[in-house]
N, CA, C and O atoms as a GROMACS GRO file, in nm:
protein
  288
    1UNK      N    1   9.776   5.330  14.929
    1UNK     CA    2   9.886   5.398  14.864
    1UNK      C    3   9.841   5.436  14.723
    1UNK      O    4   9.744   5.382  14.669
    2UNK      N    5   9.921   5.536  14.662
    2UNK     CA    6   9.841   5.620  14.546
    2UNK      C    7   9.956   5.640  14.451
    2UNK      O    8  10.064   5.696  14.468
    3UNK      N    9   9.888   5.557  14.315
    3UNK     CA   10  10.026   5.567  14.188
    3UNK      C   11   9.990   5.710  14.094
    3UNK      O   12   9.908   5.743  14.008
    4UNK      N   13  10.055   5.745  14.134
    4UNK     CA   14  10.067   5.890  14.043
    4UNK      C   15  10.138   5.850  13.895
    4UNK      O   16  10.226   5.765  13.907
    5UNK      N   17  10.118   5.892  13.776
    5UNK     CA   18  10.214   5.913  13.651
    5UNK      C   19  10.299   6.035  13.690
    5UNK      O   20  10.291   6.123  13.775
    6UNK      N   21  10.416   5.986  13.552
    6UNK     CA   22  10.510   6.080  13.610
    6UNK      C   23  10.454   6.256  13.578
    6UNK      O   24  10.513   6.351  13.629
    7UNK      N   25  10.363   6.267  13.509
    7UNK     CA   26  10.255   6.388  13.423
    7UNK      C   27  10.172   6.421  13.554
    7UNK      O   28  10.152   6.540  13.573
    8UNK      N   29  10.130   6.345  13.632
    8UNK     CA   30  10.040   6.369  13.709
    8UNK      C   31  10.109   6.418  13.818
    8UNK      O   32  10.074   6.529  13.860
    9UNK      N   33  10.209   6.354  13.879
    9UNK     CA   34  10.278   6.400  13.996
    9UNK      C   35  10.354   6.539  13.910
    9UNK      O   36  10.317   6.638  13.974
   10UNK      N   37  10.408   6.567  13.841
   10UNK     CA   38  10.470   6.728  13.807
   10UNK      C   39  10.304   6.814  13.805
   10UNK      O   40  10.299   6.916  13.873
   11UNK      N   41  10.243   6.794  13.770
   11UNK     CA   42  10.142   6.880  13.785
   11UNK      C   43  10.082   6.904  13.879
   11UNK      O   44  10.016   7.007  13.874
   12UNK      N   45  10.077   6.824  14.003
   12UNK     CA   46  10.034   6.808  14.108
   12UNK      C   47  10.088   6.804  14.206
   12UNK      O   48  10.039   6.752  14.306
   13UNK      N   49  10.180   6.847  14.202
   13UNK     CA   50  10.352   6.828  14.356
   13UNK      C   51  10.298   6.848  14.451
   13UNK      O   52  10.319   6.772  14.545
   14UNK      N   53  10.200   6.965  14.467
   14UNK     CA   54  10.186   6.965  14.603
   14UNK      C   55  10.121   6.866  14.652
   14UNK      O   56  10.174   6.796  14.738
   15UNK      N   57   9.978   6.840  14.600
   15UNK     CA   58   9.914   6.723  14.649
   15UNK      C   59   9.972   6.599  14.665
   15UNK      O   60   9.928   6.529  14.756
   16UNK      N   61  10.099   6.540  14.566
   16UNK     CA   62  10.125   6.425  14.595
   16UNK      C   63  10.266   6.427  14.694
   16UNK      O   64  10.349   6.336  14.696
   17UNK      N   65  10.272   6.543  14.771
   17UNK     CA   66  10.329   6.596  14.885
   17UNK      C   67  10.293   6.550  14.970
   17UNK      O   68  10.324   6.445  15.026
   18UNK      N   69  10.223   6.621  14.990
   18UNK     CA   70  10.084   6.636  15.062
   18UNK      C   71  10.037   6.475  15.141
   18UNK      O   72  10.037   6.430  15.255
   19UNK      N   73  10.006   6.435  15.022
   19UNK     CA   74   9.972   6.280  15.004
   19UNK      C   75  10.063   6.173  15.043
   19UNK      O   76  10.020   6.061  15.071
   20UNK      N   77  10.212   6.208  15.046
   20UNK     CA   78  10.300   6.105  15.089
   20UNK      C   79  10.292   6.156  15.214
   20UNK      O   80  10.288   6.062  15.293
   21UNK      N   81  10.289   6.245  15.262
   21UNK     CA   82  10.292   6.299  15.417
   21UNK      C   83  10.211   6.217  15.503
   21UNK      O   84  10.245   6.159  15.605
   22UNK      N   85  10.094   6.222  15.444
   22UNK     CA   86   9.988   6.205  15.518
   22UNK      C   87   9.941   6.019  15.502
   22UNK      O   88   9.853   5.968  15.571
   23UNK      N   89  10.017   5.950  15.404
   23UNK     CA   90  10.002   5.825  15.429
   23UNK      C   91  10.140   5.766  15.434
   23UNK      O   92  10.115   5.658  15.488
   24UNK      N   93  10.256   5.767  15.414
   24UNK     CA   94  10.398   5.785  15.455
   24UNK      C   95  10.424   5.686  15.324
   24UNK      O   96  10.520   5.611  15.342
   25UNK      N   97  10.363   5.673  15.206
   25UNK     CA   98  10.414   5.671  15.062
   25UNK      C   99  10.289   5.707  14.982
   25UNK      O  100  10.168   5.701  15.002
   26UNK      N  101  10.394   5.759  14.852
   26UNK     CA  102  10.325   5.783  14.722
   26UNK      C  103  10.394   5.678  14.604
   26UNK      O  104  10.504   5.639  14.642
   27UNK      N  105  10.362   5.635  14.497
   27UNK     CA  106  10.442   5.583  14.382
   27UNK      C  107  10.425   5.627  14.247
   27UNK      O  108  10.317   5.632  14.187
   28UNK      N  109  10.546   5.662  14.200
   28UNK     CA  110  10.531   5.778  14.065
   28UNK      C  111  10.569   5.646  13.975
   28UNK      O  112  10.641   5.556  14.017
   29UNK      N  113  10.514   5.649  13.856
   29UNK     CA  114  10.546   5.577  13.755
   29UNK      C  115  10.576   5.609  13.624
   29UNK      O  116  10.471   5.638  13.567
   30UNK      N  117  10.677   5.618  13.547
   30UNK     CA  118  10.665   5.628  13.451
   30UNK      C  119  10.629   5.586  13.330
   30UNK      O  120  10.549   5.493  13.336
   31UNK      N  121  10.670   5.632  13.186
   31UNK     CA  122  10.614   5.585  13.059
   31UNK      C  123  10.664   5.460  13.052
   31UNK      O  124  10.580   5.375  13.022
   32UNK      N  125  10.795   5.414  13.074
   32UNK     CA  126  10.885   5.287  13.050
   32UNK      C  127  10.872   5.242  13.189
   32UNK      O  128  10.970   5.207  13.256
   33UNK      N  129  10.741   5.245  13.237
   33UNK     CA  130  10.730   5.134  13.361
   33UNK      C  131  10.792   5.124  13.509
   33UNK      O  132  10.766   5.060  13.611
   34UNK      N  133  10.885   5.217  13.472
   34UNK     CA  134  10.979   5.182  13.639
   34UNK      C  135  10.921   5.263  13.742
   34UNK      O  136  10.884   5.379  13.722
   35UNK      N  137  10.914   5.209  13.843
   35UNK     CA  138  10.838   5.316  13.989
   35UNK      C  139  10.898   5.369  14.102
   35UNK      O  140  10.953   5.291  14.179
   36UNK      N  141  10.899   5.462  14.121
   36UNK     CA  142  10.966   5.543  14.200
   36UNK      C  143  10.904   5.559  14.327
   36UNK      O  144  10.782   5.571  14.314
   37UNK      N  145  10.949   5.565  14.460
   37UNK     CA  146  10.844   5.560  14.576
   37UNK      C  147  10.887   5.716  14.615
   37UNK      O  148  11.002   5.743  14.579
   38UNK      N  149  10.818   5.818  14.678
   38UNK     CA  150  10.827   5.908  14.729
   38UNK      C  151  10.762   5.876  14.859
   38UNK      O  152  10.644   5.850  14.883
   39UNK      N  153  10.892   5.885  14.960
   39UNK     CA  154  10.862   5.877  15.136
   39UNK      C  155  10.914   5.993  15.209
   39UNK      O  156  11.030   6.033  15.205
   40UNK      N  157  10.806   6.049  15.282
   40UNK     CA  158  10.885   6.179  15.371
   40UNK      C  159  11.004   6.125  15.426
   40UNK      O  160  11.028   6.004  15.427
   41UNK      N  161  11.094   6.231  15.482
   41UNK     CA  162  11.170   6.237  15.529
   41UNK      C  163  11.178   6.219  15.716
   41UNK      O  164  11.166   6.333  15.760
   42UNK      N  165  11.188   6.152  15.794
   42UNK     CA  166  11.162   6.155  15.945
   42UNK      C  167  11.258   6.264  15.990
   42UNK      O  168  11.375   6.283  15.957
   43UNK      N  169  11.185   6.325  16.068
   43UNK     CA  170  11.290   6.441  16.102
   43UNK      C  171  11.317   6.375  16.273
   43UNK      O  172  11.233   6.357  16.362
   44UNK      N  173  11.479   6.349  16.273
   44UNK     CA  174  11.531   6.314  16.419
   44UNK      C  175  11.488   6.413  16.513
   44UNK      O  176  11.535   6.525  16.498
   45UNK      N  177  11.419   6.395  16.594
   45UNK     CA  178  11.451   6.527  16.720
   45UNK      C  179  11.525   6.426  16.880
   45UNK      O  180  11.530   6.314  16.931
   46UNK      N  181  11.552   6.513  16.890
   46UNK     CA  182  11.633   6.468  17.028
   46UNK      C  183  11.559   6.473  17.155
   46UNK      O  184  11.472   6.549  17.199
   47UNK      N  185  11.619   6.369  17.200
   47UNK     CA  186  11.479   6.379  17.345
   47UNK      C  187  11.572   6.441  17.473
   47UNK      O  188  11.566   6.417  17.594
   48UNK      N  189  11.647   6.516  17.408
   48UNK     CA  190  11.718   6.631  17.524
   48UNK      C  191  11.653   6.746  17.485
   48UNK      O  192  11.686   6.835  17.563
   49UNK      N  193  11.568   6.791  17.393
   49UNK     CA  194  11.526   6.903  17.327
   49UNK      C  195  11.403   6.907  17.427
   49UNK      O  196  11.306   6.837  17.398
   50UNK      N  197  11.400   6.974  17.529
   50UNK     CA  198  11.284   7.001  17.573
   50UNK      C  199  11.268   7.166  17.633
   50UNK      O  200  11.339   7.262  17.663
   51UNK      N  201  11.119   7.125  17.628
   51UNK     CA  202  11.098   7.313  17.676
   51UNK      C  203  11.184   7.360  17.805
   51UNK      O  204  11.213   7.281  17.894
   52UNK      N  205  11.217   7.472  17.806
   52UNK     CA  206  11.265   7.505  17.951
   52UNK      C  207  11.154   7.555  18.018
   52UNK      O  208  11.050   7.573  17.955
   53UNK      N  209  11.160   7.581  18.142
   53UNK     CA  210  11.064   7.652  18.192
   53UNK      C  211  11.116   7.779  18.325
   53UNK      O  212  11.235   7.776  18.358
   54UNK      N  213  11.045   7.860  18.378
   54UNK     CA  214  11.099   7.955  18.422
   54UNK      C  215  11.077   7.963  18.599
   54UNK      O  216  10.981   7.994  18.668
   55UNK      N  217  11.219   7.916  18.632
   55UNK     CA  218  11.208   7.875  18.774
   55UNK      C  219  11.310   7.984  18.818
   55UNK      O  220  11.420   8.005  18.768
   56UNK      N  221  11.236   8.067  18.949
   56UNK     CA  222  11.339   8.150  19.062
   56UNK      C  223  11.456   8.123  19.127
   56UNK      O  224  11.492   8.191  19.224
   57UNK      N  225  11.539   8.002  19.071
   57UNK     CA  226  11.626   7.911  19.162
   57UNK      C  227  11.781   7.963  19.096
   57UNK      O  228  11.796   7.990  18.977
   58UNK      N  229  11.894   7.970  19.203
   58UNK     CA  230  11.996   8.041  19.132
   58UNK      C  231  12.110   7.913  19.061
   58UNK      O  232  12.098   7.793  19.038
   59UNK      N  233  12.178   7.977  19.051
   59UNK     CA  234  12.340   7.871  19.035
   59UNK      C  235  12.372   7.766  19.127
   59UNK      O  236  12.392   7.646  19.107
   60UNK      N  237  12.372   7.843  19.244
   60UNK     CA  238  12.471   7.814  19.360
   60UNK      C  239  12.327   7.664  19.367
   60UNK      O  240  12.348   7.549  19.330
   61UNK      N  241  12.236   7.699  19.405
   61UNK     CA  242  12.100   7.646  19.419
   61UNK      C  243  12.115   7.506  19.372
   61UNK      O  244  12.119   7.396  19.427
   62UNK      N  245  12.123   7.548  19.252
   62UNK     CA  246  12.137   7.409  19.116
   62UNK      C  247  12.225   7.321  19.128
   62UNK      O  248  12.203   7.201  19.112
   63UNK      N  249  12.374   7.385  19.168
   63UNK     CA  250  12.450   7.284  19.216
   63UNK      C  251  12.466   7.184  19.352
   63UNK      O  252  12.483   7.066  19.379
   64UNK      N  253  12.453   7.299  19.410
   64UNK     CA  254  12.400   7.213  19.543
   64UNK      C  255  12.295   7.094  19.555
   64UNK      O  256  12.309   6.991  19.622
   65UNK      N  257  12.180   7.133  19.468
   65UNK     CA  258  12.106   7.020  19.462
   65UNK      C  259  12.148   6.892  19.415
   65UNK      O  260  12.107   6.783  19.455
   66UNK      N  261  12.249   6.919  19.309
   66UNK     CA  262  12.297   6.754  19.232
   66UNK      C  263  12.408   6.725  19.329
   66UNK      O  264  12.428   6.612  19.374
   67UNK      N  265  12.449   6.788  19.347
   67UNK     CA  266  12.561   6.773  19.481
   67UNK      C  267  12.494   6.651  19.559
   67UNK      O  268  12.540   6.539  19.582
   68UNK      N  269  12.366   6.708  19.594
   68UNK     CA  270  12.331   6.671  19.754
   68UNK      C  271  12.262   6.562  19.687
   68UNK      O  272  12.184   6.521  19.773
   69UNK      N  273  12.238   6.460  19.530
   69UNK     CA  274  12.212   6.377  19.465
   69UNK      C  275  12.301   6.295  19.436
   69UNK      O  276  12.253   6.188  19.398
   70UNK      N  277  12.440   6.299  19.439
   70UNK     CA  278  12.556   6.250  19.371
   70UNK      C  279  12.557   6.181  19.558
   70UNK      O  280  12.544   6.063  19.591
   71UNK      N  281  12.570   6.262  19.620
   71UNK     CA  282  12.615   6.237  19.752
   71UNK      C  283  12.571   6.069  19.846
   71UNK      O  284  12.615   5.993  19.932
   72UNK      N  285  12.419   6.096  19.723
   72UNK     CA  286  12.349   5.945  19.822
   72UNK      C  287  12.380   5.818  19.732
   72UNK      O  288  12.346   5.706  19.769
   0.00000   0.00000   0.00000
């Protein structure tokens, strides 16, 4: 993990961006000592989010099938 000043991280944002990204903290410090942690943000994704894909099958098709799933 990597202590940035608070001079160093404004001059350098991107890198210490960059840098929290890629090790999942940075720590900014200032003149009067106190430290600040910079941690990305986790971005939620949903595990219903998936690719579709492109199948010839109709409506009627689709239902019938869960139909004929519910059934057993």
């Amino acid at each position: 993990m990597h202590v940035y000043t608070y001079s160093e991280a404004r001059q350098k944002l991107a890198i210490v961006l960059e840098q929290a990204e890629n090790t999942g903290k940075v720590l900014i410090r200032r003149k009067d000592g106190c430290t600040f942690a910079l941690i990305p943000e986790k971005i939620a994704i949903s595990p219903l989010n998936v690719p579709s894909i492109k199948a010839k099958i109709t409506k009627k098709e689709i239902v019938d099938i869960i139909r004929e799933g519910r059934e057993r």
